[in-house]
C-alpha positions as CSV (number, residue, x, y, z in Angstrom):
1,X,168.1,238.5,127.9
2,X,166.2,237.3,130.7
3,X,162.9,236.8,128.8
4,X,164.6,234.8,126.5
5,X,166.2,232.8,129.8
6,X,162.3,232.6,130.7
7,X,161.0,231.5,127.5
8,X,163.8,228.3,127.2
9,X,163.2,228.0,130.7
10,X,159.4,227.1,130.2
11,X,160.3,225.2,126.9
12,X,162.5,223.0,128.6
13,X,159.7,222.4,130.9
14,X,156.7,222.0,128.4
15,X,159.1,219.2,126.7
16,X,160.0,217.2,129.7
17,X,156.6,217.1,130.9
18,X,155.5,216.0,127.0
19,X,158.2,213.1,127.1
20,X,157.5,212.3,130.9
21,X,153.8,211.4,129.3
22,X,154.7,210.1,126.7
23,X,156.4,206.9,128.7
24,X,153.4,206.7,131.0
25,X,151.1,205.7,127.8
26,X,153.5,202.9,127.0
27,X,153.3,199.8,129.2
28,X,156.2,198.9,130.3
29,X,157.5,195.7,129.9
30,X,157.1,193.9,133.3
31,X,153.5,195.0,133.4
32,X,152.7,193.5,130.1
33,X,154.5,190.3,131.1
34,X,152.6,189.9,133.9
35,X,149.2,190.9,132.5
36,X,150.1,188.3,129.4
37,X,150.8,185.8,132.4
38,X,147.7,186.3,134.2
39,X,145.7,185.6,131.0
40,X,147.6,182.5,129.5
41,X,147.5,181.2,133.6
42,X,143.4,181.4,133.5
43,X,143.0,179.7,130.2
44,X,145.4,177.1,131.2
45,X,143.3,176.9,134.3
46,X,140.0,176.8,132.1
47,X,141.5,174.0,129.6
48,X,142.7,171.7,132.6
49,X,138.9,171.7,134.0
50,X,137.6,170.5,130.3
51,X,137.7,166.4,130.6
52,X,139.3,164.9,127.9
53,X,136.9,162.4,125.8
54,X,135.8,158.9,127.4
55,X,135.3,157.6,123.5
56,X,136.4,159.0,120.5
57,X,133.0,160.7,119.4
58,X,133.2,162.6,121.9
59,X,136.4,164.3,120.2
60,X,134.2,167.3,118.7
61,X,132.5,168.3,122.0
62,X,136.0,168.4,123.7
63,X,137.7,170.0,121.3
64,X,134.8,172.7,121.4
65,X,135.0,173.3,124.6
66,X,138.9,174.2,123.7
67,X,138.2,176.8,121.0
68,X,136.0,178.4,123.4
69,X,139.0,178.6,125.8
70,X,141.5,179.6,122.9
71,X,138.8,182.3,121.7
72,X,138.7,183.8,125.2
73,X,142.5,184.3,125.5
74,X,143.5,185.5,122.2
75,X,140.7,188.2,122.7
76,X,142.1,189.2,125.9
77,X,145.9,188.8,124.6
78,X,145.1,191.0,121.8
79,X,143.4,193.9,124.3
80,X,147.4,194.0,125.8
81,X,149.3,197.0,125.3
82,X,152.5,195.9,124.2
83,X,155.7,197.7,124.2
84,X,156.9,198.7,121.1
85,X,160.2,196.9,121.2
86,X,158.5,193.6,121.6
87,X,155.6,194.4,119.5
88,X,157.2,192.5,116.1
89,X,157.7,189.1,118.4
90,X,154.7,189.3,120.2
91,X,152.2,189.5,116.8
92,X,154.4,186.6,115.6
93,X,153.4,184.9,119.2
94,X,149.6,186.0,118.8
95,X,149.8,184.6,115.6
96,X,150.7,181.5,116.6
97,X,147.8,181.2,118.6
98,X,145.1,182.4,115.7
99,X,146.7,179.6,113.7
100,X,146.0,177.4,116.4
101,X,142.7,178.0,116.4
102,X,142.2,177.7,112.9
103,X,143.6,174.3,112.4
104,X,141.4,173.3,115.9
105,X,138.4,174.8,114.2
106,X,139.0,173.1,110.4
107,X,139.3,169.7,112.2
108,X,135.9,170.1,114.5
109,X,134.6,170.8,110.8
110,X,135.7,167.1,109.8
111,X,134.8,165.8,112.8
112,X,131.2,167.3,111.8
113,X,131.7,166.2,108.5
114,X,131.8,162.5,110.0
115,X,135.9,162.3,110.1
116,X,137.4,159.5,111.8
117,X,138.3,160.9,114.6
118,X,141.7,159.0,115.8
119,X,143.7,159.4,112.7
120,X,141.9,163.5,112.6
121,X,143.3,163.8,116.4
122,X,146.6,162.7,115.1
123,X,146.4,164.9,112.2
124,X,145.5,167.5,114.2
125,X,148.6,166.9,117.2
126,X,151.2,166.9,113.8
127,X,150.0,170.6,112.7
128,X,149.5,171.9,116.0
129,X,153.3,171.0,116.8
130,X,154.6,173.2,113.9
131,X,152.4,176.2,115.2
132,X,153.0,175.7,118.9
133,X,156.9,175.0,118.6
134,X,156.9,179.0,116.7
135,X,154.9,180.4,119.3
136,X,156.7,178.7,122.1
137,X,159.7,180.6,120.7
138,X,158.5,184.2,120.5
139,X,156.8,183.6,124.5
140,X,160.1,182.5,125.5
141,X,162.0,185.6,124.0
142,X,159.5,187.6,125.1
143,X,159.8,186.3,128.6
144,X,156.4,185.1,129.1
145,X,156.8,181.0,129.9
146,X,153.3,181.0,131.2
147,X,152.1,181.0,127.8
148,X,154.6,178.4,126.3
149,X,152.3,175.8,125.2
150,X,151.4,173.0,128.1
């Protein structure tokens, strides 16, 4: 009778430790909000110090210069742990972003291509509303306004 006390004893114990570390291996979700913070913070930062273009050729060069920033922060984004409970609205967030950078790089393309580039800037402001107005969304449920788009 007591070995059998002993053995539930040291069960018990072997289970609580396994679920104790099994919640250390999740982030939790402050930590991810702030790490997500810190990263959409420095690439705002790094997009405020790129100057806008003087003339309109220089559209491709600045918008460059923003790809590079967007490229840098999704990377890191995507190196987040996330909590599984916000994991479904976060890819959707993410996602928002890769699109982003899609449409940024496809009109770079036409700039190269010798687009014009005022009515491909304005092109370019139309699609990127669509994408930022979702993403803006699943930041703001997820509680993360730094990366709500600027």
């Amino acid at each position: 009778m007591i070995r059998r006390g002993v053995v539930a004893l040291a069960v018990s114990g072997v289970v609580a430790l396994a679920m104790g570390g099994c919640g250390s291996s999740s982030p939790t979700v402050a930590r991810f909000v702030a790490q997500a913070s810190r990263i959409c913070t420095r690439a705002l930062d790094q997009g405020a110090r790129i100057a806008p273009p003087a003339v309109p050729a220089q559209t491709g060069a600045f918008l460059r210069r923003g790809i590079t920033t967007l490229t840098g922060e999704l990377a890191d984004l995507r190196a987040l742990q996330v909590p599984h409970a916000q994991a479904g609205t976060y890819g959707a967030a993410v996602d928002s972003l890769t699109q982003a950078l899609l449409i940024l790089t496809a009109r770079v393309h036409a700039l190269d291509r010798g687009a014009d580039p005022v009515p491909t800037v304005k092109s370019l402001q139309r699609q990127l509303a669509q994408v930022e107005a979702r993403g803006d969304a699943a930041w703001r449920t997820l509680g993360v306004p730094a990366c709500v788009t600027r």
